[in-house]
N, C-alpha and C positions, 0 to 999 in steps of 0.2 A: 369326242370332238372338242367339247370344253378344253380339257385337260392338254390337247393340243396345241389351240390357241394361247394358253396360258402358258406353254412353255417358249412357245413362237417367241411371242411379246418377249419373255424374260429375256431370250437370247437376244433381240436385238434391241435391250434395252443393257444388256451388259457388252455388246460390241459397239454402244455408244460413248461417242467422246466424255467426256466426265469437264465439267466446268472446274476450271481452276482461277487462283486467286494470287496475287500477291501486293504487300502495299511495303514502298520503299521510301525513305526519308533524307529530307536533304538540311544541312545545320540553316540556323540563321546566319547569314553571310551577305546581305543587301541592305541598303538602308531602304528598302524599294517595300512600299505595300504588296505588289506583286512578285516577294522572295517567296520560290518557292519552300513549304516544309512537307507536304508529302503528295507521295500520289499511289493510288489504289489501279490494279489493275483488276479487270475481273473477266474470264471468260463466259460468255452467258450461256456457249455451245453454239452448234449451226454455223459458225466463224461471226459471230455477232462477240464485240467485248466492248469494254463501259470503263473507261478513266473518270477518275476523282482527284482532279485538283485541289489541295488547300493551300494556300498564300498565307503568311506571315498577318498581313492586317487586311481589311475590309479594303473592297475599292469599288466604284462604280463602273458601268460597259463603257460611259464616256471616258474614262480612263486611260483606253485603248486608244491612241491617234497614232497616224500613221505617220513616219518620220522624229516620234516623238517617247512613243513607249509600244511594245510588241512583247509578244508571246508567241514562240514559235516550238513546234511539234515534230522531232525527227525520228524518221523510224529508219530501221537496216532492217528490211524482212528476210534479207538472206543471211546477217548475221555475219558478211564478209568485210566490217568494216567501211562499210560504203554505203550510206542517205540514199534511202531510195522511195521515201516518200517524205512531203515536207506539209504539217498542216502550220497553217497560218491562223492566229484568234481575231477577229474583226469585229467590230462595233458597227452593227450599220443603223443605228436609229440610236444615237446619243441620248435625245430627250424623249425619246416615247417608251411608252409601256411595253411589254409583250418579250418575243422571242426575238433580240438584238443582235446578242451575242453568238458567233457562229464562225464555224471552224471550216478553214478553206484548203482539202485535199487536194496537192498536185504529185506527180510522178516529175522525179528528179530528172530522168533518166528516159521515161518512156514516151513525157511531155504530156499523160494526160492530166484533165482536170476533171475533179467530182463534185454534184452539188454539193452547197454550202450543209454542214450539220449544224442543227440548233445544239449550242451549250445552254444547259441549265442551270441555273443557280439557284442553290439550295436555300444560300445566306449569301453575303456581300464577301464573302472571301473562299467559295467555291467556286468551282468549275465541274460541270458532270456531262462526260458525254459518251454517247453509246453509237456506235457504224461498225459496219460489214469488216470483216477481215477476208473479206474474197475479193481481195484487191490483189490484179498483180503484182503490184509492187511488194505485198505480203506473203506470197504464196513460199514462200521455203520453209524450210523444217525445224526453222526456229528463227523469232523474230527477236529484237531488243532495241528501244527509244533512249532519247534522251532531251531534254526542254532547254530553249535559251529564252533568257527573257533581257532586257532592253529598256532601261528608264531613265528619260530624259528630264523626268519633271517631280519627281522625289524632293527632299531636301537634302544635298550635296549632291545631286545628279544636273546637270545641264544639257539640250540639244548638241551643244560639241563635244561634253565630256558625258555621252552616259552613262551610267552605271549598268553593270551586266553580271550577267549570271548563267551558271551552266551546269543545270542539275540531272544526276550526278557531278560534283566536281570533275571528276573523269571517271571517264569510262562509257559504260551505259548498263540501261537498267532491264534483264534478262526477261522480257517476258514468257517466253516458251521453249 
């Protein structure tokens, strides 16, 4: 009966999905603290995966104002070309301690919205955050992102002339 169980398990520990990884880089090309240079993607399994922002230089959550500097998240889960989920980075507690920083999941297309995810910060020029890939908007047979960031308050950036950024330069970046 042992020996049973043990081959059970085996097998459906070898018909599970296998976590995979990859991390992509983007040059220096911002004057912006928030240029991106790379991001890690990780599948954790279960449809759960975990990005790793790092930026060029250190910045603060208060950083983040709306109308003035952004960090925005596009995903194609179907991979056909076409945004079909958009996360937004928000600051909601400028000057307090804790869990500020938080990424705002909506459906381009389908019009839903998901609670906010806590982003982590490791050090003052990460970003780390982990949610559900069992999002409709995810559900095809291969997904791929890509990040624009937005800064108006850099130096040589202004509110009418941002500085902007779109990493990848082109294209996007193949997650699965």
């Amino acid at each position: 009966m042992k020996k049973i169980v043990a081959v059970v398990v085996l097998a459906l520990l070898a018909l599970a999905p296998t976590a995979g990884a990859a991390t992509f880089t983007d040059p220096d090309d911002m004057t912006s603290p928030l240029d991106i240079r790379k991001l890690t993607y990780t599948d954790e399994g279960h449809q759960v995966a975990t990005f790793v922002v790092v930026t060029d230089d250190n910045w603060r959550c208060s950083y983040i104002q709306p109308g003035l500097t952004s960090v925005k998240w596009l995903f194609d889960g179907r991979n056909d070309g076409d945004v079909d989920l958009v996360g937004k980075t928000r600051c909601l507690n400028p000057a307090g301690p804790g869990r500020d920083l938080e990424l705002f999941l909506s459906g381009r297309d389908t019009g839903n919205s998901y609670e906010p995810v806590p982003i982590k910060r490791p050090n003052r020029h990460t970003m780390k955050v982990t949610f559900s890939f069992d999002l409709v908007e995810l559900r095809g047979p291969h997904a791929s992102m890509f990040m624009k960031v937005k800064d108006g308050a850099a130096e040589g950036c202004t509110s009418a002339h941002k500085c902007t950024e779109r990493a990848p330069d082109s294209g996007k970046w193949q997650l699965f």
